[in-house]
BAMARNU-942877 format. One record per residue (C-alpha): x, y, z; residue in one letter. Coordinates in Angstrom, 1 decimal. Last residue first. Layout:
BEGIN
@px=X | py=Y | pz=Z | r=a
...
This chain:
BEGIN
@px=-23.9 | py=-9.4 | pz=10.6 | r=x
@px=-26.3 | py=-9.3 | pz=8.0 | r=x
@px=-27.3 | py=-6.7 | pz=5.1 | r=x
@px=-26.2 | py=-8.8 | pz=2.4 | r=x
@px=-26.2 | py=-12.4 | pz=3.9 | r=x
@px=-23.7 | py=-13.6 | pz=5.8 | r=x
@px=-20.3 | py=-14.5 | pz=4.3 | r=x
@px=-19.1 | py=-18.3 | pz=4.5 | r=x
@px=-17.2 | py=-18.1 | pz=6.7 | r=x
@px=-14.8 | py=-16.8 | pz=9.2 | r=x
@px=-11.4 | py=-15.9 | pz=10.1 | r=x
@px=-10.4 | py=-15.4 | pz=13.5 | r=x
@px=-9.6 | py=-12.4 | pz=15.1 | r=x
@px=-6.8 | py=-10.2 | pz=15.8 | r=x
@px=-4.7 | py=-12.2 | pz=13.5 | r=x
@px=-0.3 | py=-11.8 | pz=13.9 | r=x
@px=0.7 | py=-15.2 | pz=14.5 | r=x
@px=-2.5 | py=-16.6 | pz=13.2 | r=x
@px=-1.6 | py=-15.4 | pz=9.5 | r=x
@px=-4.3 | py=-14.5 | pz=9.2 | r=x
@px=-7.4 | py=-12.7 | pz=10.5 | r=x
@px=-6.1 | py=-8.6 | pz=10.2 | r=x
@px=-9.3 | py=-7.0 | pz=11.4 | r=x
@px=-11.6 | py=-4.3 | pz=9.9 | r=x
@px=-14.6 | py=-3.8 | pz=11.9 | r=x
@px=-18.4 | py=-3.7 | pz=11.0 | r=x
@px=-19.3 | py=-7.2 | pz=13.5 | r=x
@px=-16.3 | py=-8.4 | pz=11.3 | r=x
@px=-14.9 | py=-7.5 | pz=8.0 | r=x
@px=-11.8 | py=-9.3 | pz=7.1 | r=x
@px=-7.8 | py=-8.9 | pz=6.5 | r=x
@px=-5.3 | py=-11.3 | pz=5.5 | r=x
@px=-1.9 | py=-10.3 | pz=5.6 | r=x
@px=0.9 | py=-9.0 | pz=3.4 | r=x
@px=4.4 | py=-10.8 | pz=3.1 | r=x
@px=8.2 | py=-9.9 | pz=3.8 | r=x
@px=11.1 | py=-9.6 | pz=0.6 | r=x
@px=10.6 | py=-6.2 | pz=-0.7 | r=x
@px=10.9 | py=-5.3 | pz=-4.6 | r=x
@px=13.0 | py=-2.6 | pz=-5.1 | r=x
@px=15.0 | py=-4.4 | pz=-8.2 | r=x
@px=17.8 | py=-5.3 | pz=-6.2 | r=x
@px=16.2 | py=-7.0 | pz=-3.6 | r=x
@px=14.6 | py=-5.1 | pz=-1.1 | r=x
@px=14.3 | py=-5.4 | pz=2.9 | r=x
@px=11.2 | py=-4.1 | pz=5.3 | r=x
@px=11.2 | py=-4.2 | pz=9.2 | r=x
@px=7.5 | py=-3.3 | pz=9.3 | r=x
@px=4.8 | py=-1.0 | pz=7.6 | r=x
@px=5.6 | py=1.3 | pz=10.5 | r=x
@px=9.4 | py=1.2 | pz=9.7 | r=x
@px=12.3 | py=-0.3 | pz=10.5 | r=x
@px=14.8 | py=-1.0 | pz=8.2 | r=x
@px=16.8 | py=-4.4 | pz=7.0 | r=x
@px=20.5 | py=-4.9 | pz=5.8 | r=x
@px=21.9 | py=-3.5 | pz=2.4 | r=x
@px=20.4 | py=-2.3 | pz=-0.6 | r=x
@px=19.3 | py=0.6 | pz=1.0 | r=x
@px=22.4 | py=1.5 | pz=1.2 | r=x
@px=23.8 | py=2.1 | pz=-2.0 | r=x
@px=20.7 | py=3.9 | pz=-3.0 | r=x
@px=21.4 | py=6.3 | pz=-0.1 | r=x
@px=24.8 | py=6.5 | pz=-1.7 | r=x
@px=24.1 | py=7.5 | pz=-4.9 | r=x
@px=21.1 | py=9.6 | pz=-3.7 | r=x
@px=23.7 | py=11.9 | pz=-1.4 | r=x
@px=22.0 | py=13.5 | pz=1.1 | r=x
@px=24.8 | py=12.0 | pz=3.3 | r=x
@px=25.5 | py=10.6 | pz=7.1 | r=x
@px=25.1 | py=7.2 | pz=5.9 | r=x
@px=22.9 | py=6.1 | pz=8.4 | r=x
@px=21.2 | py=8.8 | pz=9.5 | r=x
@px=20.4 | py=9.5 | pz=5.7 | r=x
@px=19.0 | py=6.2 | pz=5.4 | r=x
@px=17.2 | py=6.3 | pz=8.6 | r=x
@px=15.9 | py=9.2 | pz=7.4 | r=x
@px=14.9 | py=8.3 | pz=4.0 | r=x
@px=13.3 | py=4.9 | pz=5.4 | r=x
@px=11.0 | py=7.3 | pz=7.8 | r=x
@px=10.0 | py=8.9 | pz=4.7 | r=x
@px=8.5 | py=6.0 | pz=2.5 | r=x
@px=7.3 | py=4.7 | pz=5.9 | r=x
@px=5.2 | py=8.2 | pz=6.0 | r=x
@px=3.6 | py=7.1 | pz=3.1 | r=x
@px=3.0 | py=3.9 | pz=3.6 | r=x
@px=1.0 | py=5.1 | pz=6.8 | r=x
@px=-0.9 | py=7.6 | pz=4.9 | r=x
@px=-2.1 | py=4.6 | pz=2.3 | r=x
@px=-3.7 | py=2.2 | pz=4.8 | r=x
@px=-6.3 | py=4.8 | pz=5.6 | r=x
@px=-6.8 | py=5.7 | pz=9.5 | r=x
@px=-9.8 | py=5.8 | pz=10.8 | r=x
@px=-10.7 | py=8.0 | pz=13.2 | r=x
@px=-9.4 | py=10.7 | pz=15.1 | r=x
@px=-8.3 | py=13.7 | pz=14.3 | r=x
@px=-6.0 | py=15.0 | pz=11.2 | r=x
@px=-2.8 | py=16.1 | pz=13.8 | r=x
@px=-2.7 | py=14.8 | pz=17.0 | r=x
@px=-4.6 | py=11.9 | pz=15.1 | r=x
@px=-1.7 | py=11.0 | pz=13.2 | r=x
@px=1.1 | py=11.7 | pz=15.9 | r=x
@px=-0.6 | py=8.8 | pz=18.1 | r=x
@px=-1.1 | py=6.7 | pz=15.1 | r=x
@px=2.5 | py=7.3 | pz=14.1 | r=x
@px=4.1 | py=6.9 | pz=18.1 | r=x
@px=2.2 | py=3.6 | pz=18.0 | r=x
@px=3.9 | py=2.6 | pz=14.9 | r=x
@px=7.1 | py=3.1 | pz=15.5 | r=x
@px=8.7 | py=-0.2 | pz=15.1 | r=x
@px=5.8 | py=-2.2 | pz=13.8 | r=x
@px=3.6 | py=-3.7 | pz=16.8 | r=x
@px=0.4 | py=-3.4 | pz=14.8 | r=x
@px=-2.4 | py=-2.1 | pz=16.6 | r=x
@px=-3.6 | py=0.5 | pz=13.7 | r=x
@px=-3.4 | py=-1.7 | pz=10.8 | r=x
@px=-0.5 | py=-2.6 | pz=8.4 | r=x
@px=0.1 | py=-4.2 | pz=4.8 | r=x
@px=-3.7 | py=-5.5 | pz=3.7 | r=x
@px=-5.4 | py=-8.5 | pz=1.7 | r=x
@px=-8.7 | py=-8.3 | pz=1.3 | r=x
@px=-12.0 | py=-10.2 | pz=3.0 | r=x
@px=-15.3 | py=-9.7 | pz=2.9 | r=x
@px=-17.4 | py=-11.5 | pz=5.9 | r=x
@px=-19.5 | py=-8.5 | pz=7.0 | r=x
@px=-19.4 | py=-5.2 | pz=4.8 | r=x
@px=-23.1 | py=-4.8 | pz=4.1 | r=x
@px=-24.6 | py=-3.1 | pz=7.1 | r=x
@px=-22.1 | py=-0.7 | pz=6.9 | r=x
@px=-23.4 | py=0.3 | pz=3.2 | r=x
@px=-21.5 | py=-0.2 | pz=0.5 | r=x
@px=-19.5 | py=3.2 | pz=-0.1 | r=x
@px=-19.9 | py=5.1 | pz=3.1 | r=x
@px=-18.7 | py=1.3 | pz=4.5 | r=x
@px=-15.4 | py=1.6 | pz=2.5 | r=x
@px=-14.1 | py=4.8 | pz=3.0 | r=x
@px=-11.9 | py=4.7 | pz=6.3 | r=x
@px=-11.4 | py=1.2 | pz=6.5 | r=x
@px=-9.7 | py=0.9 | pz=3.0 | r=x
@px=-8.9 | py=-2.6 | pz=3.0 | r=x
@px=-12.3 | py=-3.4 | pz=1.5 | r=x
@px=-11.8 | py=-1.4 | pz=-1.9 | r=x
@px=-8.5 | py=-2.9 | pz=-3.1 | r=x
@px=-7.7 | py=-6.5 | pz=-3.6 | r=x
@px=-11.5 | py=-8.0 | pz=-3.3 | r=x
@px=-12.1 | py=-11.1 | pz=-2.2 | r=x
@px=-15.5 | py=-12.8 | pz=-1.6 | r=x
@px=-16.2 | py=-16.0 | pz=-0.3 | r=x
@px=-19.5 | py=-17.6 | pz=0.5 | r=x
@px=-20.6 | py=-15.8 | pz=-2.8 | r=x
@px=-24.1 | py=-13.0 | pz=-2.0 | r=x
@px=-25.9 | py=-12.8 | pz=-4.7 | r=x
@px=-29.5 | py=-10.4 | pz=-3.9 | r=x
@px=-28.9 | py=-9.1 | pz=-7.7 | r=x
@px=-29.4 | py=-5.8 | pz=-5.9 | r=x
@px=-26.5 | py=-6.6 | pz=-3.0 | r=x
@px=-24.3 | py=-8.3 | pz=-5.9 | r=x
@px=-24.9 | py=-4.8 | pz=-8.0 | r=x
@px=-23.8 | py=-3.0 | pz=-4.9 | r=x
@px=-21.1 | py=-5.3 | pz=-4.8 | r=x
@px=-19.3 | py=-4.9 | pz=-8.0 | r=x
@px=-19.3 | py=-1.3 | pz=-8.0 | r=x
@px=-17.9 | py=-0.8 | pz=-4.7 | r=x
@px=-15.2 | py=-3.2 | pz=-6.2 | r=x
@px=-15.2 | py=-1.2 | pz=-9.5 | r=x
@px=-14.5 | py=2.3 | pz=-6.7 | r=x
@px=-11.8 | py=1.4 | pz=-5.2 | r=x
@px=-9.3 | py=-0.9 | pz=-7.3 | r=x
@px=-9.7 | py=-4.3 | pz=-7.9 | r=x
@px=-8.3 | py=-8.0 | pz=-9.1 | r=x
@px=-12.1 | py=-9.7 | pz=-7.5 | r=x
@px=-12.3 | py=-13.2 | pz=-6.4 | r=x
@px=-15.3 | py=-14.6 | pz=-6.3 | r=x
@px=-15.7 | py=-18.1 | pz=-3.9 | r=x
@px=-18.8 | py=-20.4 | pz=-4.2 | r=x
@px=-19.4 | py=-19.7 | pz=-7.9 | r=x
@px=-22.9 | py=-19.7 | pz=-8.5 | r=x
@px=-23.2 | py=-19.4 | pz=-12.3 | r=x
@px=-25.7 | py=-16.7 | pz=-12.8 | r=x
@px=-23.8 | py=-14.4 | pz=-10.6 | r=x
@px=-20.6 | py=-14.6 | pz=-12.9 | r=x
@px=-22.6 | py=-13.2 | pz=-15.6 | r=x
@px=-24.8 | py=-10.5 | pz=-13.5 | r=x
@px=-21.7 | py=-9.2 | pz=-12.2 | r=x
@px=-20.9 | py=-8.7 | pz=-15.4 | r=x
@px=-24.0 | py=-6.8 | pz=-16.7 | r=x
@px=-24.0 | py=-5.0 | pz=-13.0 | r=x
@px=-20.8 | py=-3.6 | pz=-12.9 | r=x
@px=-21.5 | py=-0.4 | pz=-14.5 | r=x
@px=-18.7 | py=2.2 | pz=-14.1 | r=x
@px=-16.5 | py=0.5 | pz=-16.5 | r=x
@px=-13.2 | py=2.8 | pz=-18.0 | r=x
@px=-10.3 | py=0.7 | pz=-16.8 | r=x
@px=-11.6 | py=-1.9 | pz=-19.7 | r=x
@px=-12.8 | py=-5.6 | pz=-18.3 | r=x
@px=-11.0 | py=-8.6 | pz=-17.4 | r=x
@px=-12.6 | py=-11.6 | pz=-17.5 | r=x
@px=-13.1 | py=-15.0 | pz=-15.4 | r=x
@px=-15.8 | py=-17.3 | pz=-14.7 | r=x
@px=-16.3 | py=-21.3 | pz=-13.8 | r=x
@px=-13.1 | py=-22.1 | pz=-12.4 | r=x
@px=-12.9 | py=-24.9 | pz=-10.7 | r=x
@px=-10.9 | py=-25.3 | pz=-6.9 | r=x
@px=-8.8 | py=-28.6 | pz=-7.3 | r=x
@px=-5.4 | py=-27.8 | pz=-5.4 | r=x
@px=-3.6 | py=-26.3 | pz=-8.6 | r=x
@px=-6.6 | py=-24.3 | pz=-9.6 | r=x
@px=-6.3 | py=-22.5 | pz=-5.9 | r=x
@px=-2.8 | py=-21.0 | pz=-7.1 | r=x
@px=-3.5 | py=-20.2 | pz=-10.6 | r=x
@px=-6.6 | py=-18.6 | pz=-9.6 | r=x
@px=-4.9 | py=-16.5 | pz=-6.6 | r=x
@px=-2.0 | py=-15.4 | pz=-9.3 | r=x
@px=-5.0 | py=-14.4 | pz=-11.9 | r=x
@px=-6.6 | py=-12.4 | pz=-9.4 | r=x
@px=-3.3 | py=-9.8 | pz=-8.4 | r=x
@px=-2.2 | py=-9.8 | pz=-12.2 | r=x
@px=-5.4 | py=-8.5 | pz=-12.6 | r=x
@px=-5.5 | py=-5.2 | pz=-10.4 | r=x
@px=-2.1 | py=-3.5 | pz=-10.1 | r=x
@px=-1.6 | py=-3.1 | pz=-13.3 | r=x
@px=-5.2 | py=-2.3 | pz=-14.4 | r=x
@px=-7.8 | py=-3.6 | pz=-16.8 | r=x
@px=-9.9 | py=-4.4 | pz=-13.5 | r=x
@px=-10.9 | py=-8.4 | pz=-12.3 | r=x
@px=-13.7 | py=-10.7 | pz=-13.0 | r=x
@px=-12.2 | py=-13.7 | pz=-11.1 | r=x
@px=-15.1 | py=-16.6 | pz=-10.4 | r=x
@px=-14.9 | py=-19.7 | pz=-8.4 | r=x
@px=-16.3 | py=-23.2 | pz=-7.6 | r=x
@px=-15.3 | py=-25.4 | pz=-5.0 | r=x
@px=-15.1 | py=-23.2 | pz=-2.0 | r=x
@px=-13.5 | py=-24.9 | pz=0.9 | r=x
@px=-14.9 | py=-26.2 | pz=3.5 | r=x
@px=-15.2 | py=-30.2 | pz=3.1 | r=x
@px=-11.8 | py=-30.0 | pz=2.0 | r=x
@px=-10.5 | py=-28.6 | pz=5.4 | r=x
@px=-9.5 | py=-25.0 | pz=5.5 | r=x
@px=-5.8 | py=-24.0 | pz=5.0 | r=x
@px=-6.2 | py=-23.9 | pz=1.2 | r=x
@px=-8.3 | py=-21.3 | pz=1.8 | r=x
@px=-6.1 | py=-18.8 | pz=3.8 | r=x
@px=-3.2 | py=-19.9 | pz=2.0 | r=x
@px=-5.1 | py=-18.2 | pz=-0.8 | r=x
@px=-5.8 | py=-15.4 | pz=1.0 | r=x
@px=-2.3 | py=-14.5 | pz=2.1 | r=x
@px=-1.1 | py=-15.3 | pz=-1.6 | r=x
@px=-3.5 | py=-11.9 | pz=-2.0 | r=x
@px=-0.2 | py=-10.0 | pz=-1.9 | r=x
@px=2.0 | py=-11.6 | pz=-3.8 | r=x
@px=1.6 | py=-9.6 | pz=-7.1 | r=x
@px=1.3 | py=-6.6 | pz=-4.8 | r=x
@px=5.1 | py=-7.0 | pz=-4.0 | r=x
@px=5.5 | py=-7.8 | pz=0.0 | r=x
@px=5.8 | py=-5.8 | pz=3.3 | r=x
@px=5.4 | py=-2.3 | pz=1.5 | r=x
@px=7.6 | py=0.6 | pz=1.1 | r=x
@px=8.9 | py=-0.5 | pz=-2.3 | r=x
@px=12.4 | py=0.7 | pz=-3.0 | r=x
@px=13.4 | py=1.5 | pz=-6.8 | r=x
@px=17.0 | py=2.9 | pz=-7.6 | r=x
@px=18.4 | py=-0.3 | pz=-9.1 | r=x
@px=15.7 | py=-0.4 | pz=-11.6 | r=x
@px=14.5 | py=-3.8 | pz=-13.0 | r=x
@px=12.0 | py=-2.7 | pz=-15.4 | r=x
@px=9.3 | py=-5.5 | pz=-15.2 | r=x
@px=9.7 | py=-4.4 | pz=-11.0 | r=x
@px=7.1 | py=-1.2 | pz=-11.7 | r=x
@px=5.0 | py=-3.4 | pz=-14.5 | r=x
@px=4.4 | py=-6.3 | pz=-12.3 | r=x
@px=2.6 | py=-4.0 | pz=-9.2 | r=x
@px=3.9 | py=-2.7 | pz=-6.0 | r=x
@px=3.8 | py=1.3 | pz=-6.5 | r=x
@px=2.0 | py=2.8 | pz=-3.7 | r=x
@px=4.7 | py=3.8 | pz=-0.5 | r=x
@px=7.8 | py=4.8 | pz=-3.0 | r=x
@px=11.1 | py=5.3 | pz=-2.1 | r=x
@px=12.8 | py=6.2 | pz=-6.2 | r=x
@px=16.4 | py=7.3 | pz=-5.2 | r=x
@px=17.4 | py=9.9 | pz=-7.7 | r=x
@px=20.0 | py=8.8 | pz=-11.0 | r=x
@px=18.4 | py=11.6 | pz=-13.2 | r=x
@px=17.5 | py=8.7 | pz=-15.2 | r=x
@px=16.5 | py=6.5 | pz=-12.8 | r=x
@px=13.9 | py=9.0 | pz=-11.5 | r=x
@px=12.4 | py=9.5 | pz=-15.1 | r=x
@px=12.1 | py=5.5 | pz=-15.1 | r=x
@px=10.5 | py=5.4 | pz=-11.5 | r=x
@px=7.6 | py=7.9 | pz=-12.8 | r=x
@px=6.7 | py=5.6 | pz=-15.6 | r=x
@px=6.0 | py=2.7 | pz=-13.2 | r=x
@px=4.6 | py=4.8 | pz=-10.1 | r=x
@px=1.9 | py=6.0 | pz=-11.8 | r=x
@px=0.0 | py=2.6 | pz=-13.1 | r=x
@px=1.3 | py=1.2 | pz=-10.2 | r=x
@px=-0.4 | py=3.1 | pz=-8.4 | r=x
@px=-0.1 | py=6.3 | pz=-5.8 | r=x
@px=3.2 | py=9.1 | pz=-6.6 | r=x
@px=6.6 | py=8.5 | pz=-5.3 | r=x
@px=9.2 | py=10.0 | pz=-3.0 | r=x
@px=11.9 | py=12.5 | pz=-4.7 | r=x
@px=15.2 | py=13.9 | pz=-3.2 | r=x
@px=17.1 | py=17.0 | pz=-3.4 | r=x
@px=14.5 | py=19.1 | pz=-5.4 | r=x
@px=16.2 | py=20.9 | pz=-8.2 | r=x
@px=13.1 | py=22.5 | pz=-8.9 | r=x
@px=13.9 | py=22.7 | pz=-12.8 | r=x
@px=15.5 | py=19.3 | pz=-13.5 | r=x
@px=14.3 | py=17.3 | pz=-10.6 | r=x
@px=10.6 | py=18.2 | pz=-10.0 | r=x
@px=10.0 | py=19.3 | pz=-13.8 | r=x
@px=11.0 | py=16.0 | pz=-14.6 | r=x
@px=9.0 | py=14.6 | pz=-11.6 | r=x
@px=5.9 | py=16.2 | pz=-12.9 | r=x
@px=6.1 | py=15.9 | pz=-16.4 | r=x
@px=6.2 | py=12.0 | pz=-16.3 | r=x
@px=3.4 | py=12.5 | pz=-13.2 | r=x
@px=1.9 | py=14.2 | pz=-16.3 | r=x
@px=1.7 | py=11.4 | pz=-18.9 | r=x
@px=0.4 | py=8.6 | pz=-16.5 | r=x
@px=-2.2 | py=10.8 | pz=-15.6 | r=x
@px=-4.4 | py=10.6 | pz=-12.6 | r=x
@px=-4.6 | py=14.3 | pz=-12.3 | r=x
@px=-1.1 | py=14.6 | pz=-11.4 | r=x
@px=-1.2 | py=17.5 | pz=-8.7 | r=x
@px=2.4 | py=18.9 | pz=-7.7 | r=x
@px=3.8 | py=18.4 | pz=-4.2 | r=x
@px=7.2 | py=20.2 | pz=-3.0 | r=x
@px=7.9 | py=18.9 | pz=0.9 | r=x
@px=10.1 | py=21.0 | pz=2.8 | r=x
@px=12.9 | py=19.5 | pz=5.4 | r=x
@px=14.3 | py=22.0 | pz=7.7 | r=x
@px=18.4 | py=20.9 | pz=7.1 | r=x
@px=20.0 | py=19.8 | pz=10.6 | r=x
@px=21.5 | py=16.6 | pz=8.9 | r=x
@px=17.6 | py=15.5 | pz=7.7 | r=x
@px=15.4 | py=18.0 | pz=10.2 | r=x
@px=15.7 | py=18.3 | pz=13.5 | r=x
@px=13.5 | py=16.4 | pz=15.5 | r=x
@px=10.6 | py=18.8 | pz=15.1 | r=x
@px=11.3 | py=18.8 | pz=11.3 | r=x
@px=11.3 | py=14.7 | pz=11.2 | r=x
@px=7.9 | py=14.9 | pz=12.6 | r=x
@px=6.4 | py=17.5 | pz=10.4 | r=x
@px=7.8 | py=16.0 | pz=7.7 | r=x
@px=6.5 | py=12.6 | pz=8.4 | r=x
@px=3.0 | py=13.9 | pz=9.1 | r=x
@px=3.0 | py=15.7 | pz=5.5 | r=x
@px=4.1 | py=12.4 | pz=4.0 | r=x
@px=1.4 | py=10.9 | pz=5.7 | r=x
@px=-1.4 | py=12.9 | pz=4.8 | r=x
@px=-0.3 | py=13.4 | pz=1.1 | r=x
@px=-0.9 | py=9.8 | pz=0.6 | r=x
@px=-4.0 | py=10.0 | pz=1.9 | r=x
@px=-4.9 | py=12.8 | pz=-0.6 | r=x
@px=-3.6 | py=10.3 | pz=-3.5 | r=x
@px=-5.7 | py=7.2 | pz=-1.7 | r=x
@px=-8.4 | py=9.9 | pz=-2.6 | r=x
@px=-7.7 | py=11.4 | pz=-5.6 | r=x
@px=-7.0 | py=8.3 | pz=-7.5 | r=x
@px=-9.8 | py=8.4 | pz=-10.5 | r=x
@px=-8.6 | py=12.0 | pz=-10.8 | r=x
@px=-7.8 | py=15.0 | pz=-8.7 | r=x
@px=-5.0 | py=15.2 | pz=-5.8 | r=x
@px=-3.2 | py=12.3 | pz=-7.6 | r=x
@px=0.2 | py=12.5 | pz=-6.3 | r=x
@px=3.9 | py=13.9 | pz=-7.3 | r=x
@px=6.6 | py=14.3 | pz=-5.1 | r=x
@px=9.4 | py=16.7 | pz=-4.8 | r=x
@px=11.8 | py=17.0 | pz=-1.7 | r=x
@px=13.5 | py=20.2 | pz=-0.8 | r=x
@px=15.9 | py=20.7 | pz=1.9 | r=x
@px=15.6 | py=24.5 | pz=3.9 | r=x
@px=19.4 | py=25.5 | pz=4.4 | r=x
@px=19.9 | py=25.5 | pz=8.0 | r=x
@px=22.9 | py=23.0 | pz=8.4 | r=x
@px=26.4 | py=24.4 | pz=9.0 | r=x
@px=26.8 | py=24.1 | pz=12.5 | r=x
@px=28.8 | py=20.9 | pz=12.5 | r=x
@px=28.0 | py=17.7 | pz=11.1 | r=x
@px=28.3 | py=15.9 | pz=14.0 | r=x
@px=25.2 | py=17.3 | pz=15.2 | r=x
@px=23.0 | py=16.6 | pz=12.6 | r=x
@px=23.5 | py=12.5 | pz=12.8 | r=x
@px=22.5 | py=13.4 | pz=16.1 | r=x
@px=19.0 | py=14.9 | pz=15.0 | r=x
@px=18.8 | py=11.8 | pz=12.6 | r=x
@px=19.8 | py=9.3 | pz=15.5 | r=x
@px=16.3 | py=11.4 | pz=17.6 | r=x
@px=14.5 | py=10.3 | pz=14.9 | r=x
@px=14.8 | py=6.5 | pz=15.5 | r=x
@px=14.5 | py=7.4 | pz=19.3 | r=x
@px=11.2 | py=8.7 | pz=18.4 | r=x
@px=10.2 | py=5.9 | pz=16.2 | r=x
@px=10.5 | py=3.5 | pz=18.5 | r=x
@px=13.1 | py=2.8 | pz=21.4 | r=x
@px=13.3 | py=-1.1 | pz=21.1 | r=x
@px=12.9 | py=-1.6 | pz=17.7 | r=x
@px=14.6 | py=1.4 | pz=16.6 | r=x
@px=17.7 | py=0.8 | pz=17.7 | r=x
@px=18.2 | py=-3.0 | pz=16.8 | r=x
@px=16.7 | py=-2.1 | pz=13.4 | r=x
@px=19.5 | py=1.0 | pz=13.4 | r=x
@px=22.2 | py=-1.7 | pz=14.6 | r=x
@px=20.9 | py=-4.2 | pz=11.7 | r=x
């Protein structure tokens, strides 16, 4: 609590500036460069939330190296490419820990990654920090060394929506729905908790599948749910099927007065290339941080971030990233060790500030806060709800494709 304390009032900077003292006491023996492996998808179906990954990793160690290092050590950051492949980010982080001897290890993007990874981290007995990693099958294994750098376990993170709609008077709400979500870990298990939810209180549904990882034409289902009407679809996604799904929406001229997708609109960097700018208006997703959130440090990050890439938008990925190495460092500060044993150790204790927010675990890694509802508006990306925190209100239904 005395490093959240800290670092909410001071920012990131200050936050730093502990690890740089944390240096000092340790005497003048720091110099040795410190090694810290990761694996991301540079190629593959994830290259590019993997490149933004990449980004903010790279920013953190540029900004922890200007403030010193981790107890004086230069930190250096050891990436290997994992295609995409659940087999070689296995092959990766062995290779990473066993023949690199990297001192630490951040994770890889997806849960589809991050879940096999995590169990050749345990082994070795490494602190697993990863930013991209939320889903069922990462906390199904219940590792002690496993820390989430989101607000809230992607299974709960379109909960934010369905509040949302359960929120609006009767006469409002949808009363028909469809779910056609992704084969993917991260995906489905995202749509089927929303349908349970908005089941409960009434809402019908009239559609749902799951179909195969390897779809790249969404029209033939599209074209099934479309025929039915549903007022509200619901989409478990990644990237590019939700780009999929509503370019064949914008053909079949459907346009659903709600529509949710979990990944693909909360990317505000790539996401009206992919649809069209003219066609983003009124979709909603559920997202962890934006670029005026009051996190502790997070004006320093945007600042630092387009110092360094430029400015523009920012996606949501770099910044869990970098909060994967900002809780490092406060761990480190902390404890006054590179030890993984006892960075684990701590990390199970008390909150820590970061740009995603002041995040806590439970002893499986997964963290104890909530996401937040985000929407398209006059070709912007704004966080809507919870009210506490919205930038603008929430509207519906969705304009027309091609309508503001």
């Amino acid at each position: 609590m005395k490093l959240a304390r800290i670092a909410l009032a001071i920012g990131l900077v200050a936050a730093l500036s502990t690890a740089a003292a944390s240096s000092a006491a340790q005497g003048s023996r720091a110099s040795s460069t410190l090694k810290i492996g990761i694996s991301l998808s540079l190629s593959g179906d994830f290259s590019d939330s993997g490149k933004a990954a990449m980004r903010g990793y790279n920013l953190w160690r540029d900004v922890v190296n200007a403030h010193g290092g981790l107890l004086g050590h230069p930190v250096k950051l050891k990436i290997l490419d994992d295609t995409s492949s659940p087999t070689q980010v296995v092959s990766n982080y062995q290779n990473l820990i066993t023949k690199d001897k990297v001192a630490f290890v951040f994770g890889p993007f997806s849960t589809l990654l991050t879940a096999p990874a995590a169990t050749v981290a345990n082994r070795y007995h490494y602190a697993f920090i990863e930013p991209a990693g939320g889903g069922p099958a990462v906390f199904g294994e219940k590792l002690h060394n496993v820390f989430f750098t989101q607000p809230a376990p992607i299974i709960d993170s379109a909960d934010v929506f369905a509040h949302y709609i359960l929120s609006l008077p009767k006469s409002l709400r949808p009363k028909t729905a469809a779910y056609p979500s992704l084969d993917d870990p991260f995906a489905s298990p995202i749509a089927d908790r929303v349908r349970t939810l908005l089941e409960k209180k009434g809402i019908r549904t009239v559609y749902k599948t799951i179909y195969p990882a390897e779809t790249t034409d969404l029209a033939p289902i599209v074209s099934k749910y479309a025929a039915m009407k549903p007022d509200l679809v619901v989409g478990g996604t990644q990237n590019n099927d939700a780009y999929a799904q509503i370019k064949a929406m914008i053909q079949l001229r459907f346009s659903p007065k709600f529509l949710f997708f979990s990944n693909g609109p909360n990317d505000p960097a790539e996401f009206p290339s992919k649809v069209g700018p003219q066609n983003v208006n009124g979709i909603f997703s559920s997202g962890d941080w934006f670029p005026q959130s009051k996190a502790p440090g997070n004006k320093a990050f945007v600042a630092a971030y387009a110092k360094k890439y430029g400015k523009g938008p920012i996606d949501p990925t770099s910044p869990e990233a970098f909060a994967a190495g900002q809780v490092l460092q406060l761990a480190v500060a902390k404890t006054h060790s590179l030890d993984n044993g006892k960075i684990i150790t701590a990390l199970h204790k008390g909150s820590w500030p970061t740009v995603e927010g002041v995040l806590r675990w439970n002893s499986i890694g997964e963290p104890q806060g909530s996401d937040l509802l985000v929407e398209w508006v006059h070709g912007k990306l704004y966080p809507v709800y919870p009210k506490k925190i919205a930038l603008h209100a929430p509207f519906a239904p969705k304009p027309p494709w091609g309508k503001g």
